[in-house]
Biotite code that builds the C-alpha atoms (Angstrom):
import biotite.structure as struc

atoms = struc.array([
    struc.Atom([34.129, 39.397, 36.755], chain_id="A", res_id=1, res_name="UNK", atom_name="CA", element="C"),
    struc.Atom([31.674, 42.126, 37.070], chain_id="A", res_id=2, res_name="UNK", atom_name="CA", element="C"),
    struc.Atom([29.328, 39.484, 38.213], chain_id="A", res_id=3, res_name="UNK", atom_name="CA", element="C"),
    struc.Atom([31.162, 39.199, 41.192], chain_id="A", res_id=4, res_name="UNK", atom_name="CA", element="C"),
    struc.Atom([31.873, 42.544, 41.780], chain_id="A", res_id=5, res_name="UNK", atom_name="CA", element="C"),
    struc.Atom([27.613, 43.349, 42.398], chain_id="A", res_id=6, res_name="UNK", atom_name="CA", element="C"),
    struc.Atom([27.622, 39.985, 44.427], chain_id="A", res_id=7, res_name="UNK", atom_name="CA", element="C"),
    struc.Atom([30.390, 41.805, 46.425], chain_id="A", res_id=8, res_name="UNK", atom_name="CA", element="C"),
    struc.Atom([28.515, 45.338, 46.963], chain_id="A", res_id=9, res_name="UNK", atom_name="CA", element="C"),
    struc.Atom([25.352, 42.983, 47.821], chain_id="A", res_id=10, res_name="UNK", atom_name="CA", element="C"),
    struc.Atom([27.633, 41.439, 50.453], chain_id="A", res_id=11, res_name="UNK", atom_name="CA", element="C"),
    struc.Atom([29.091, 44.726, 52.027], chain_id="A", res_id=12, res_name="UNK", atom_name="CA", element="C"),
    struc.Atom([25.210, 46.042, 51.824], chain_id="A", res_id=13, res_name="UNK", atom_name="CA", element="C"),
    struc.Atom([23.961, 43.701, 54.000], chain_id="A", res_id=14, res_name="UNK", atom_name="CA", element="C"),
    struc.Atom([26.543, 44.107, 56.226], chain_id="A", res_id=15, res_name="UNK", atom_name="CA", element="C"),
    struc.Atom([26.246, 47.578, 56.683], chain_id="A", res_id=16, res_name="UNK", atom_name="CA", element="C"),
    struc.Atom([22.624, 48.100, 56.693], chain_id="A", res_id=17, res_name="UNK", atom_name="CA", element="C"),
    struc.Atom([21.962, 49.376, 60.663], chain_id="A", res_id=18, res_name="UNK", atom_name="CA", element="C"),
    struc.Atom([18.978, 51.098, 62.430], chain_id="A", res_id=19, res_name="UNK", atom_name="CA", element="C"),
    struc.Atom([19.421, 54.596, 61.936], chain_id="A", res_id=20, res_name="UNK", atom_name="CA", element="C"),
    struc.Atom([17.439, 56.440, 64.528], chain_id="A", res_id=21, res_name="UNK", atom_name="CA", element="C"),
    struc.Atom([19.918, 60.080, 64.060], chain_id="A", res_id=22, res_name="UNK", atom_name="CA", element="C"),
    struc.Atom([18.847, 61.765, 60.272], chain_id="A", res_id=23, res_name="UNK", atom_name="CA", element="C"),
    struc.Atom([20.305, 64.896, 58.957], chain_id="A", res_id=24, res_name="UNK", atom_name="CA", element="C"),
    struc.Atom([18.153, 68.303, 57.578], chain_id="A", res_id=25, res_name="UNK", atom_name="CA", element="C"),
    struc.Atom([18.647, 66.915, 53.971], chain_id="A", res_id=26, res_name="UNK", atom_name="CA", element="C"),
    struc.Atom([15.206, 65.966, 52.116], chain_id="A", res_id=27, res_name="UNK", atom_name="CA", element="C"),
    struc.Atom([14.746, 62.614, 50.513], chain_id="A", res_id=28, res_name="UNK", atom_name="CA", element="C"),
    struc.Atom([13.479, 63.611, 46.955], chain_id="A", res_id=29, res_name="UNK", atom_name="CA", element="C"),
    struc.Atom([10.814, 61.507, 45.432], chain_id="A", res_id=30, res_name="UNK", atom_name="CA", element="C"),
    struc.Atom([12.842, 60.284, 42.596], chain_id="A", res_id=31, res_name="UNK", atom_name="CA", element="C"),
    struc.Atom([15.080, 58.670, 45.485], chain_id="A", res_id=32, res_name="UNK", atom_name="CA", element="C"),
    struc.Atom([11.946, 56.970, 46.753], chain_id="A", res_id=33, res_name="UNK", atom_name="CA", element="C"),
    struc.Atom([11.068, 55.835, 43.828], chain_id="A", res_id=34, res_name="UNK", atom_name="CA", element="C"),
    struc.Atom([14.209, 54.016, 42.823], chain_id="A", res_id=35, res_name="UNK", atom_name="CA", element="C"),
    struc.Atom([14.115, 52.615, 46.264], chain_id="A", res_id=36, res_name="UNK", atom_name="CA", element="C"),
    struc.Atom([10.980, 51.279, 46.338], chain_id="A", res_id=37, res_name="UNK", atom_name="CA", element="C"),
    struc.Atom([11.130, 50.486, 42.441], chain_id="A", res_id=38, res_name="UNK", atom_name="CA", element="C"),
    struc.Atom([13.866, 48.196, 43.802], chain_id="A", res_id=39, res_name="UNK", atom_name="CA", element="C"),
    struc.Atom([12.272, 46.936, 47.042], chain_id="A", res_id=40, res_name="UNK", atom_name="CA", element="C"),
    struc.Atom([9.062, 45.636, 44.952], chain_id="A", res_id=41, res_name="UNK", atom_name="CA", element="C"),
    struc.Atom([10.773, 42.468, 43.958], chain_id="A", res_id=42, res_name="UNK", atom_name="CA", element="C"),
    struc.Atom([10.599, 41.586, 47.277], chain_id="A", res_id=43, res_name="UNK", atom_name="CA", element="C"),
    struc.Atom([9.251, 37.956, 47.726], chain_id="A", res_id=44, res_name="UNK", atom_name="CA", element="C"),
    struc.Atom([5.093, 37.202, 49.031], chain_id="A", res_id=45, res_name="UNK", atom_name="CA", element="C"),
    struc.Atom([2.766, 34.548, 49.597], chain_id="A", res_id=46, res_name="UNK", atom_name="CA", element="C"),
    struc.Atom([1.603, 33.316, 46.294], chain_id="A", res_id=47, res_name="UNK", atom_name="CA", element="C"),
    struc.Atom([3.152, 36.560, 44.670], chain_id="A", res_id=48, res_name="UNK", atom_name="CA", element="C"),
    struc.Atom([0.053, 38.692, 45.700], chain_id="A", res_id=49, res_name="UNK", atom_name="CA", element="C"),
    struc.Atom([1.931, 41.520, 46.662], chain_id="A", res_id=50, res_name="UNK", atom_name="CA", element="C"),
    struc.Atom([-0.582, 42.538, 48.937], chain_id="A", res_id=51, res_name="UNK", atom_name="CA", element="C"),
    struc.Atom([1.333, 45.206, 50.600], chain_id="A", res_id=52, res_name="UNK", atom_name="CA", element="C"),
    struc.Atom([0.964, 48.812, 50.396], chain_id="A", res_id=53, res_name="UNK", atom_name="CA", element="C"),
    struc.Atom([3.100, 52.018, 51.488], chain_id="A", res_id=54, res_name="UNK", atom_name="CA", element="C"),
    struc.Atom([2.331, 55.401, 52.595], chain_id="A", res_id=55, res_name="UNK", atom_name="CA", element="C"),
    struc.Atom([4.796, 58.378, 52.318], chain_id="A", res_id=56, res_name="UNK", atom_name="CA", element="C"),
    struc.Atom([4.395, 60.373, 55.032], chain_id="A", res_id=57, res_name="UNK", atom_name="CA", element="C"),
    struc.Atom([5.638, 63.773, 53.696], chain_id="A", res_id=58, res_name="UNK", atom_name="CA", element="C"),
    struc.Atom([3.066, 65.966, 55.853], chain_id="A", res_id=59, res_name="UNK", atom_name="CA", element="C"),
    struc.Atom([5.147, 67.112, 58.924], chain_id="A", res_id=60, res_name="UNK", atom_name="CA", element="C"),
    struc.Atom([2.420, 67.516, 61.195], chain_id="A", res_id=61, res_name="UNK", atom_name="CA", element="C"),
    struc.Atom([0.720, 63.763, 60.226], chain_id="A", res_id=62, res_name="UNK", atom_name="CA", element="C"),
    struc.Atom([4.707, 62.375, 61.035], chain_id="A", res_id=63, res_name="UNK", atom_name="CA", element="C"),
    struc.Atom([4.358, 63.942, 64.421], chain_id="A", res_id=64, res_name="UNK", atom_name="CA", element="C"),
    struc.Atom([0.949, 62.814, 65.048], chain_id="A", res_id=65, res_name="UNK", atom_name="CA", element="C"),
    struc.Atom([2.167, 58.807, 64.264], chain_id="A", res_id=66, res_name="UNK", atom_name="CA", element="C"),
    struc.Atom([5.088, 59.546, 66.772], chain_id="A", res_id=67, res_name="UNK", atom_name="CA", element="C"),
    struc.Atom([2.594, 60.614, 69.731], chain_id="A", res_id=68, res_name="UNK", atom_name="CA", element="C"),
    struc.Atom([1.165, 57.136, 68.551], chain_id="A", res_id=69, res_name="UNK", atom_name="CA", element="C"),
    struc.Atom([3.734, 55.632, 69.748], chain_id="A", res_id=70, res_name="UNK", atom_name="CA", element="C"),
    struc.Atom([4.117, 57.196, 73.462], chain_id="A", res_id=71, res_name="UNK", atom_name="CA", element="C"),
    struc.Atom([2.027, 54.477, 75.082], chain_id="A", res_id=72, res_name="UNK", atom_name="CA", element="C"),
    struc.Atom([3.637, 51.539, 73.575], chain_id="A", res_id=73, res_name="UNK", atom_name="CA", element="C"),
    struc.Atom([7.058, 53.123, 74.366], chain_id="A", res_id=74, res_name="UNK", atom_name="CA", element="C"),
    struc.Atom([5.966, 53.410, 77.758], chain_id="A", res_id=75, res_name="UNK", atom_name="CA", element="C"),
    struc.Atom([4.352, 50.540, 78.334], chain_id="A", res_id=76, res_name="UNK", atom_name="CA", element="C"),
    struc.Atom([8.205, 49.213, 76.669], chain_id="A", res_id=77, res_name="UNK", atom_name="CA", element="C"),
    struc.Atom([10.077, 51.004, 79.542], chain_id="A", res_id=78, res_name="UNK", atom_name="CA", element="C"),
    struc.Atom([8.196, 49.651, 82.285], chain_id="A", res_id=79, res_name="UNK", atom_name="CA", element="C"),
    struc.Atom([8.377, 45.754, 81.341], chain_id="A", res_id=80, res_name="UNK", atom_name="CA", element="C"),
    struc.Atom([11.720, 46.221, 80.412], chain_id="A", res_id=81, res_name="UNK", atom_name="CA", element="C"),
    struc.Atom([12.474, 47.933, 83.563], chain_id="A", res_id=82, res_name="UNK", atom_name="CA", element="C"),
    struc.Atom([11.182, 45.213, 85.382], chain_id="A", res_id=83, res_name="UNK", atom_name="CA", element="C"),
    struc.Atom([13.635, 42.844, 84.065], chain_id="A", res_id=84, res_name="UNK", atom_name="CA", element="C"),
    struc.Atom([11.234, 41.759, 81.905], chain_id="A", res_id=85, res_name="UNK", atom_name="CA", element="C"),
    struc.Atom([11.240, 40.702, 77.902], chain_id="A", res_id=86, res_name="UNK", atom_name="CA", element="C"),
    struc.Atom([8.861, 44.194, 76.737], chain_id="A", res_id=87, res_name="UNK", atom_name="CA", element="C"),
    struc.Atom([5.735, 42.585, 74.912], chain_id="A", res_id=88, res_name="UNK", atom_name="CA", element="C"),
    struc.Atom([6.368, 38.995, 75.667], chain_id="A", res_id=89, res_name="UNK", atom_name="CA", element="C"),
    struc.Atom([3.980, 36.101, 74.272], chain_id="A", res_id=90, res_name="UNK", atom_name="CA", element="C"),
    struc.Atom([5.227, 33.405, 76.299], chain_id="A", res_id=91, res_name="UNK", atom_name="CA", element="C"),
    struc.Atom([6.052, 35.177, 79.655], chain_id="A", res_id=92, res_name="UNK", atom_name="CA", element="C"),
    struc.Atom([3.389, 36.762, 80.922], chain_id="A", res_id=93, res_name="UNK", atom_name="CA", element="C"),
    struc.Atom([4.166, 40.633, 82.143], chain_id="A", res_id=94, res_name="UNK", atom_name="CA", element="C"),
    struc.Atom([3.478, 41.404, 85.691], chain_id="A", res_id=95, res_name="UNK", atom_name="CA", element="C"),
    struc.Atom([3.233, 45.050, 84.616], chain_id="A", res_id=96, res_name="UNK", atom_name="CA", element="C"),
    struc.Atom([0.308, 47.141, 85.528], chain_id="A", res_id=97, res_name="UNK", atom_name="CA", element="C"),
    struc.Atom([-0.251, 48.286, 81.961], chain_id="A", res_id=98, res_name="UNK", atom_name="CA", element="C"),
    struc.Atom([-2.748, 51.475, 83.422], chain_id="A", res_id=99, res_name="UNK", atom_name="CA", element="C"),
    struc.Atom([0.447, 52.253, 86.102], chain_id="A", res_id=100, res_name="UNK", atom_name="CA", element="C"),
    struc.Atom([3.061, 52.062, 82.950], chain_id="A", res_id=101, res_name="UNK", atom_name="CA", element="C"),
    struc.Atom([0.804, 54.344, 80.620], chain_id="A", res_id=102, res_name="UNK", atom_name="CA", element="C"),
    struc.Atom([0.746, 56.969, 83.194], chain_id="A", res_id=103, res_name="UNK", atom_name="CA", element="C"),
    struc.Atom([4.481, 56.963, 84.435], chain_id="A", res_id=104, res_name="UNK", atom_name="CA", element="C"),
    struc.Atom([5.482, 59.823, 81.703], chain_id="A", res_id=105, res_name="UNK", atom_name="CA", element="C"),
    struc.Atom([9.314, 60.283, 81.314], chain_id="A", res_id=106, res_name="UNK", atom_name="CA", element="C"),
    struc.Atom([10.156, 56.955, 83.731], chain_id="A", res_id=107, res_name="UNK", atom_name="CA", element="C"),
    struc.Atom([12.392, 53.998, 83.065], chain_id="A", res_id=108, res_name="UNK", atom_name="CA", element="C"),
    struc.Atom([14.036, 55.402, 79.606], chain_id="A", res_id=109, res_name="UNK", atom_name="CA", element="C"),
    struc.Atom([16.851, 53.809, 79.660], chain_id="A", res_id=110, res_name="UNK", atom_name="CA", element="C"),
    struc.Atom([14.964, 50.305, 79.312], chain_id="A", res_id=111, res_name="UNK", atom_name="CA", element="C"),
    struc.Atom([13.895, 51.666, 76.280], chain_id="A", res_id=112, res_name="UNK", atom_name="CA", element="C"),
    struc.Atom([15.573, 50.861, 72.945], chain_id="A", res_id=113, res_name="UNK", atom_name="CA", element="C"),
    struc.Atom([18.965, 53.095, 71.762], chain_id="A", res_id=114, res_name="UNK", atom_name="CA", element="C"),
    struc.Atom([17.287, 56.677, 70.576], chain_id="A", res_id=115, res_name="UNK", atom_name="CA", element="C"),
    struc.Atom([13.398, 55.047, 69.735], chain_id="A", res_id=116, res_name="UNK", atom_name="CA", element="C"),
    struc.Atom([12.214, 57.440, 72.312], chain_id="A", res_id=117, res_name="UNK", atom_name="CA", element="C"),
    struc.Atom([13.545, 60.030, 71.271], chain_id="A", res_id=118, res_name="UNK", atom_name="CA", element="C"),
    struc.Atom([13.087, 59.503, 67.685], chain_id="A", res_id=119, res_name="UNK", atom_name="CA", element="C"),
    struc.Atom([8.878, 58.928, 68.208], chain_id="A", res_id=120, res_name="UNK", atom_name="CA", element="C"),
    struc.Atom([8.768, 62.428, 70.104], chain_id="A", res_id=121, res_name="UNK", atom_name="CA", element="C"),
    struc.Atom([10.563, 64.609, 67.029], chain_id="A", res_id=122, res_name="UNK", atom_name="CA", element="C"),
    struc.Atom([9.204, 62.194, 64.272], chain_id="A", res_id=123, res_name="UNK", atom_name="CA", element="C"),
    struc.Atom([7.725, 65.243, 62.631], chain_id="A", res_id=124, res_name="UNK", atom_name="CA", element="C"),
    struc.Atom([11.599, 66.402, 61.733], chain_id="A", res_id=125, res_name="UNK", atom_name="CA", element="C"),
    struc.Atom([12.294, 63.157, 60.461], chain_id="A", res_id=126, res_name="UNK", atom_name="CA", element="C"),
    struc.Atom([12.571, 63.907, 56.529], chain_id="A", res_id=127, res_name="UNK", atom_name="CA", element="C"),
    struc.Atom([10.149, 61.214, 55.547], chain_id="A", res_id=128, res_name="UNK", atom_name="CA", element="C"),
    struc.Atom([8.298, 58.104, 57.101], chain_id="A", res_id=129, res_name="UNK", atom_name="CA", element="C"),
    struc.Atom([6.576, 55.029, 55.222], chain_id="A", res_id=130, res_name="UNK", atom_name="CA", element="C"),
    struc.Atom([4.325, 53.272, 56.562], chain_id="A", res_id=131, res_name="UNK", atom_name="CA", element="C"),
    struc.Atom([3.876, 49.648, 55.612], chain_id="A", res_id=132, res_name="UNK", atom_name="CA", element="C"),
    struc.Atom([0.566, 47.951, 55.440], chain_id="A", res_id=133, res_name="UNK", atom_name="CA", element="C"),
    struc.Atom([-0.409, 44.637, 54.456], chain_id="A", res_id=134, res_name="UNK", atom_name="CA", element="C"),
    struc.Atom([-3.640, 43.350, 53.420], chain_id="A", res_id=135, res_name="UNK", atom_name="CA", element="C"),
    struc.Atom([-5.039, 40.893, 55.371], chain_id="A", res_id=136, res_name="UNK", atom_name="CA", element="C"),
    struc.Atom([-7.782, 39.365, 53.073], chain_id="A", res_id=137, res_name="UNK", atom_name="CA", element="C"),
    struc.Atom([-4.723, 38.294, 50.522], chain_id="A", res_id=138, res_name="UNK", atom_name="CA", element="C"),
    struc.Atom([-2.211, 36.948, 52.382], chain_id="A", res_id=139, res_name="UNK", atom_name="CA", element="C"),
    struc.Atom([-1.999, 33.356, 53.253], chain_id="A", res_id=140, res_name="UNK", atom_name="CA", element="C"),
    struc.Atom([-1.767, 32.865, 57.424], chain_id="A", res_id=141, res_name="UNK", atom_name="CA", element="C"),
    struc.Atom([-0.649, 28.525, 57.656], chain_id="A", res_id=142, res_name="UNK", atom_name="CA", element="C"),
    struc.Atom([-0.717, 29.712, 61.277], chain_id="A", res_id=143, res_name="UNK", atom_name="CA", element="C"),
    struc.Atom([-3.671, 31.447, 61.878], chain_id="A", res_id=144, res_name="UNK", atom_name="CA", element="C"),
    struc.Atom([-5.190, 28.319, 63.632], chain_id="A", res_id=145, res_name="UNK", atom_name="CA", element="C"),
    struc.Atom([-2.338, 27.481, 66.133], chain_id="A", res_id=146, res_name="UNK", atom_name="CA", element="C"),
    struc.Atom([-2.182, 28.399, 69.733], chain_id="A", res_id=147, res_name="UNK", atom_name="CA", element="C"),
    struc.Atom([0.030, 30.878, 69.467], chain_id="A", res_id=148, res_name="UNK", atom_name="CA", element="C"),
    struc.Atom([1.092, 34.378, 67.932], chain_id="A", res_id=149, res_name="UNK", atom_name="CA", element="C"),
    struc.Atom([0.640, 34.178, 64.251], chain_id="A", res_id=150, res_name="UNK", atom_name="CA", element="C"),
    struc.Atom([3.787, 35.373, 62.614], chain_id="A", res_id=151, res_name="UNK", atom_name="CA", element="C"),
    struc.Atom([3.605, 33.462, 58.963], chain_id="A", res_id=152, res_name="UNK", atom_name="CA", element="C"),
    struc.Atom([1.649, 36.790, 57.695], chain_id="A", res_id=153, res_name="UNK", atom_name="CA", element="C"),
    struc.Atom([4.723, 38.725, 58.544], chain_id="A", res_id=154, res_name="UNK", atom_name="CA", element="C"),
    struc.Atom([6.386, 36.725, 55.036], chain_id="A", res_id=155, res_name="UNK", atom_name="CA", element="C"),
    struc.Atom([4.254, 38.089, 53.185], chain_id="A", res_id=156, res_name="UNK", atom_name="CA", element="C"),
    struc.Atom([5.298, 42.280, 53.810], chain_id="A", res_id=157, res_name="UNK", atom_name="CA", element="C"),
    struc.Atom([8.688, 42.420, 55.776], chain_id="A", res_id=158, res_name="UNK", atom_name="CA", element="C"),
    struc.Atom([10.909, 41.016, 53.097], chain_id="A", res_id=159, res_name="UNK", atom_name="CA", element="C"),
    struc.Atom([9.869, 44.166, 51.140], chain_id="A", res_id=160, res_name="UNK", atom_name="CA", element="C"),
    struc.Atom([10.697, 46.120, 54.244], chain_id="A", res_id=161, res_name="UNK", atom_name="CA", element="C"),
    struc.Atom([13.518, 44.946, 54.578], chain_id="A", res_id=162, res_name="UNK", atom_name="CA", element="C"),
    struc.Atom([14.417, 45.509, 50.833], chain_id="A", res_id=163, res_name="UNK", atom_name="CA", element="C"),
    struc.Atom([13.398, 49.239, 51.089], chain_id="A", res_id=164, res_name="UNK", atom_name="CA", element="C"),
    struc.Atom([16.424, 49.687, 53.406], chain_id="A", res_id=165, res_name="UNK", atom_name="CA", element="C"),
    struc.Atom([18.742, 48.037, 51.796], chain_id="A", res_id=166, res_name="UNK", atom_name="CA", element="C"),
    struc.Atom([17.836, 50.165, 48.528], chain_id="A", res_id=167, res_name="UNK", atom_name="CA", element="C"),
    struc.Atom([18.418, 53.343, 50.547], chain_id="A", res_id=168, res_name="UNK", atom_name="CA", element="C"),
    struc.Atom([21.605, 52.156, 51.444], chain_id="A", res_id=169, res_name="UNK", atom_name="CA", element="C"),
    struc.Atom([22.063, 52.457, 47.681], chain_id="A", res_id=170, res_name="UNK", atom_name="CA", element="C"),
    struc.Atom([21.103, 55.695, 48.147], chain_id="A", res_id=171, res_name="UNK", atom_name="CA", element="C"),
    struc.Atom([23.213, 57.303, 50.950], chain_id="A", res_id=172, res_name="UNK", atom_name="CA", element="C"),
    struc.Atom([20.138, 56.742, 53.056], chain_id="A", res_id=173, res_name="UNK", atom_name="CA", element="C"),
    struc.Atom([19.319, 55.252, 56.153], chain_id="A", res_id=174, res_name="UNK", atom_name="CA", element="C"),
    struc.Atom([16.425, 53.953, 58.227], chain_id="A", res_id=175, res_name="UNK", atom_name="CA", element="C"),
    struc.Atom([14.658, 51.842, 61.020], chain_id="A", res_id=176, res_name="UNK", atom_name="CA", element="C"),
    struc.Atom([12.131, 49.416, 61.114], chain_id="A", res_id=177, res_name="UNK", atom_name="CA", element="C"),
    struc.Atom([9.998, 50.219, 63.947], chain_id="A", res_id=178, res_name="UNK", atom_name="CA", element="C"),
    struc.Atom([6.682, 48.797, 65.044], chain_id="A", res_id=179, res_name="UNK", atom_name="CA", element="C"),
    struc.Atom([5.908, 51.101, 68.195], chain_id="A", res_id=180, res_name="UNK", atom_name="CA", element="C"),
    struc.Atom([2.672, 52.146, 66.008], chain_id="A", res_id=181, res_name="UNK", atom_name="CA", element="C"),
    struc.Atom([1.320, 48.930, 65.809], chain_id="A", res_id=182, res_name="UNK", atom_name="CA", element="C"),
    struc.Atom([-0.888, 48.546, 68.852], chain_id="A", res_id=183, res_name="UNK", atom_name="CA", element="C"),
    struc.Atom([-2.571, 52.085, 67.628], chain_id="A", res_id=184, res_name="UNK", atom_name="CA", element="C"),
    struc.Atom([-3.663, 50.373, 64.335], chain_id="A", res_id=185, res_name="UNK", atom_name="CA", element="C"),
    struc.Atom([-7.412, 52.080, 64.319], chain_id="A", res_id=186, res_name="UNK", atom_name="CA", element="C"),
    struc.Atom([-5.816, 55.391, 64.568], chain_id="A", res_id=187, res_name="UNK", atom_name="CA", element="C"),
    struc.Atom([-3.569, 55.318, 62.610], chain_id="A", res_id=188, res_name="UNK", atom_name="CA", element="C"),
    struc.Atom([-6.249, 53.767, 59.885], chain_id="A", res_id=189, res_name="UNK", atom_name="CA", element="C"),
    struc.Atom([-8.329, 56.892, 60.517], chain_id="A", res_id=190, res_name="UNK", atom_name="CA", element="C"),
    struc.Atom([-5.092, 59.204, 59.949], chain_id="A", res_id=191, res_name="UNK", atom_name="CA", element="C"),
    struc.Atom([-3.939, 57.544, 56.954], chain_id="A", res_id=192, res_name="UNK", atom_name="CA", element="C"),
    struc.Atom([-7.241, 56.231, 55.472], chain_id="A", res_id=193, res_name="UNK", atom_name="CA", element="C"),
    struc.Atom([-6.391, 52.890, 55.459], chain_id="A", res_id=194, res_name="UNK", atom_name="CA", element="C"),
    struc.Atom([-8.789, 50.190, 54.089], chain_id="A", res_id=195, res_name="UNK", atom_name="CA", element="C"),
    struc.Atom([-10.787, 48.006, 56.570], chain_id="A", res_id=196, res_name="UNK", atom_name="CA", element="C"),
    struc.Atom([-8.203, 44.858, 56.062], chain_id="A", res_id=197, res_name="UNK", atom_name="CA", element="C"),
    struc.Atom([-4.829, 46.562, 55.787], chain_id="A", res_id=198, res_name="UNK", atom_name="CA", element="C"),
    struc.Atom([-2.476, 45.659, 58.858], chain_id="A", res_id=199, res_name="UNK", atom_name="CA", element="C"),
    struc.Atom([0.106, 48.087, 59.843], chain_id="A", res_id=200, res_name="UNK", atom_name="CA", element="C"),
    struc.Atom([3.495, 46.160, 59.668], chain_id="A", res_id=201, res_name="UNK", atom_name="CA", element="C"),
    struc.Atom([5.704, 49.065, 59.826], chain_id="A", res_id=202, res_name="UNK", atom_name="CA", element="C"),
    struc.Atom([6.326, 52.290, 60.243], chain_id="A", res_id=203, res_name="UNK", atom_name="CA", element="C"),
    struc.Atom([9.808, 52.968, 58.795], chain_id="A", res_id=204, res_name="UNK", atom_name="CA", element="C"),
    struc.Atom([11.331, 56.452, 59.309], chain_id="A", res_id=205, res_name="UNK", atom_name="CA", element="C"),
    struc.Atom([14.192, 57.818, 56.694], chain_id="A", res_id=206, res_name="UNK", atom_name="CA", element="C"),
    struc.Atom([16.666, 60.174, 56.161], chain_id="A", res_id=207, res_name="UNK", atom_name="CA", element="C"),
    struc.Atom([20.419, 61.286, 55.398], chain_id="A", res_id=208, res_name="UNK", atom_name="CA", element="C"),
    struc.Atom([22.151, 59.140, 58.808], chain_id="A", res_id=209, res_name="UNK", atom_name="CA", element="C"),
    struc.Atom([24.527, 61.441, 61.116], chain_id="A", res_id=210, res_name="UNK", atom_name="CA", element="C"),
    struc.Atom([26.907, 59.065, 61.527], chain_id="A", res_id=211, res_name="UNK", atom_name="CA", element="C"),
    struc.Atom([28.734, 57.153, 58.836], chain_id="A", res_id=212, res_name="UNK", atom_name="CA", element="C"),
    struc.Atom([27.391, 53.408, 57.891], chain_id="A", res_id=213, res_name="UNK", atom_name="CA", element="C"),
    struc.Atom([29.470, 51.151, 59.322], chain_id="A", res_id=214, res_name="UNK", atom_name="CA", element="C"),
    struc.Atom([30.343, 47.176, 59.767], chain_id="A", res_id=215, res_name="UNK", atom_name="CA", element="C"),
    struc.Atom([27.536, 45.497, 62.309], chain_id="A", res_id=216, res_name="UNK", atom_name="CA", element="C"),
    struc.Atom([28.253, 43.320, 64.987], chain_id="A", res_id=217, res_name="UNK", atom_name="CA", element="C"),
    struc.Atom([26.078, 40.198, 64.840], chain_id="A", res_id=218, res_name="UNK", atom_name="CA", element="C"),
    struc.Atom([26.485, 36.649, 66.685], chain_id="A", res_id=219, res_name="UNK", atom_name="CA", element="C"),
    struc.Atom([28.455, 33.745, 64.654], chain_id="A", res_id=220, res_name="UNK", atom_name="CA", element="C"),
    struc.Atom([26.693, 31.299, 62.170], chain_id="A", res_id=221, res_name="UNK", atom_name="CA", element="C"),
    struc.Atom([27.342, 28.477, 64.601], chain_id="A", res_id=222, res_name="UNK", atom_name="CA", element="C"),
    struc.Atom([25.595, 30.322, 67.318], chain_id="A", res_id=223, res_name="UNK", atom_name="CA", element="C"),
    struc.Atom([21.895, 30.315, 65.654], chain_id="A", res_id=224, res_name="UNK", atom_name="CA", element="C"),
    struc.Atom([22.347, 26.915, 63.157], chain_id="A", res_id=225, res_name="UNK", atom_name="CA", element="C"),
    struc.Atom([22.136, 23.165, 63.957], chain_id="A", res_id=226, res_name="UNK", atom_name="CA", element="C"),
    struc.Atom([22.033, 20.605, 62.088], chain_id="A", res_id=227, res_name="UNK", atom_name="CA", element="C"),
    struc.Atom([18.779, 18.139, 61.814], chain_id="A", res_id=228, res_name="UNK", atom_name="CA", element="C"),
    struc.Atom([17.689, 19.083, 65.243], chain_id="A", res_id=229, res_name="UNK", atom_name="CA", element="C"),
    struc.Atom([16.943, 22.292, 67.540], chain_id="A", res_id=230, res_name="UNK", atom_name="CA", element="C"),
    struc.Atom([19.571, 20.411, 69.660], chain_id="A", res_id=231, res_name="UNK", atom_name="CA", element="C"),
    struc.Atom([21.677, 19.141, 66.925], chain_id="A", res_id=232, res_name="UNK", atom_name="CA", element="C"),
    struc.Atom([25.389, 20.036, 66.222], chain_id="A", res_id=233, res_name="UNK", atom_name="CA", element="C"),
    struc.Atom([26.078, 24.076, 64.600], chain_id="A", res_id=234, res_name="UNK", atom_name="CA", element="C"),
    struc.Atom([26.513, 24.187, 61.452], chain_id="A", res_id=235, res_name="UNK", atom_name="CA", element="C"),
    struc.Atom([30.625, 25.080, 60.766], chain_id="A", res_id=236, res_name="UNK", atom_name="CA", element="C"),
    struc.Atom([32.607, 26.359, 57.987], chain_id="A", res_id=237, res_name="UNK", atom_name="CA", element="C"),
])
């Protein structure tokens, strides 16, 4: 019976776990953190190295300072999205002057995602930010060699990411896993100290939500699932 009962709370968890981009003034103690990310440590890796790392961001001004970070990727976001383009595509390639984009301050917004602007330019009144590093010399790539964007590594750091929000939703907390940051990896090293081989993987901002957690909307099991084949019949109930 009670088994059950935790499989249902893990159910209704997932289900209400959303990107919270809105916080509240209230602080996020350090005992909260560290039940969430006691929790989020079983997360899964590649050959159980556990190669990841995270930073808590509690300096205000060094929150702020990974926001501004994120202005020319957010830009550079608006602009390809703007265009009717997929922002950061690896397939399609963008026929976005990237110079043009970084200099068009305050243009195309609403091609950028729900709030993310917004949230990168007052990141320093976010209550606290982790970022989420992975490294690189202990983590097993299988695709490193193909033709293509190598996303394997990403197995090896974002199921704990993903864990550390659904722990604060333990907590009455809330978050988003955002990746703006990314393409200012040096800086970002230099800010935070980060070793030589650490990747950034994520930058995840959290906080007290304004608005109340509720059910997501998400497309049906038969919409991404086939059976055998890409092309193959959904997979039904």
């Amino acid at each position: 019976m009670s088994m059950a009962f935790r499989n249902t709370d893990l159910l209704e968890v997932m289900r209400t776990t959303f990107s919270c981009r809105d916080f509240t003034d209230d602080p996020v103690s350090d005992g909260q953190l560290h039940r969430i990310l006691d929790a989020a440590r079983f997360a899964p890796s590649g050959g159980n190295r556990q190669g990841a790392h995270v930073v808590v961001v509690r300096d205000r001004a060094v929150r702020q300072q990974l926001g501004e970070l994120c202005g020319p990727t957010m830009r550079l976001y608006a602009a390809q999205g703007a265009a009717g383009e997929t922002p950061f595509n690896s397939v399609v390639q963008s026929t976005v002057d990237v110079d043009d984009a970084l200099l068009a301050e305050g243009s195309a917004e609403s091609s950028t995602p729900m709030g993310a602007r917004d949230l990168f330019e007052r990141l320093g009144e976010v209550p606290v930010v982790l970022v989420v590093t992975v490294d690189l010399s202990v983590v097993a790539s299988m695709d490193k060699d193909l033709d293509r964007v190598g996303v394997v590594t990403g197995a090896s750091v974002y199921p704990l990411v993903w864990n550390i929000l659904l722990a604060a939703r333990t907590e009455g907390l809330a978050g988003v896993v955002t990746t703006a940051v990314v393409p200012a990896e040096d800086e970002v090293g230099s800010l935070l100290g980060l070793p030589e081989h650490h990747a950034v993987a994520a930058m995840v901002p959290l906080g007290v939500p304004v608005r109340p957690l509720t059910r997501l909307s998400r497309v049906e099991v038969e919409a991404f699932t086939t059976i055998d084949r890409y092309d193959g019949p959904p997979l039904t109930a």
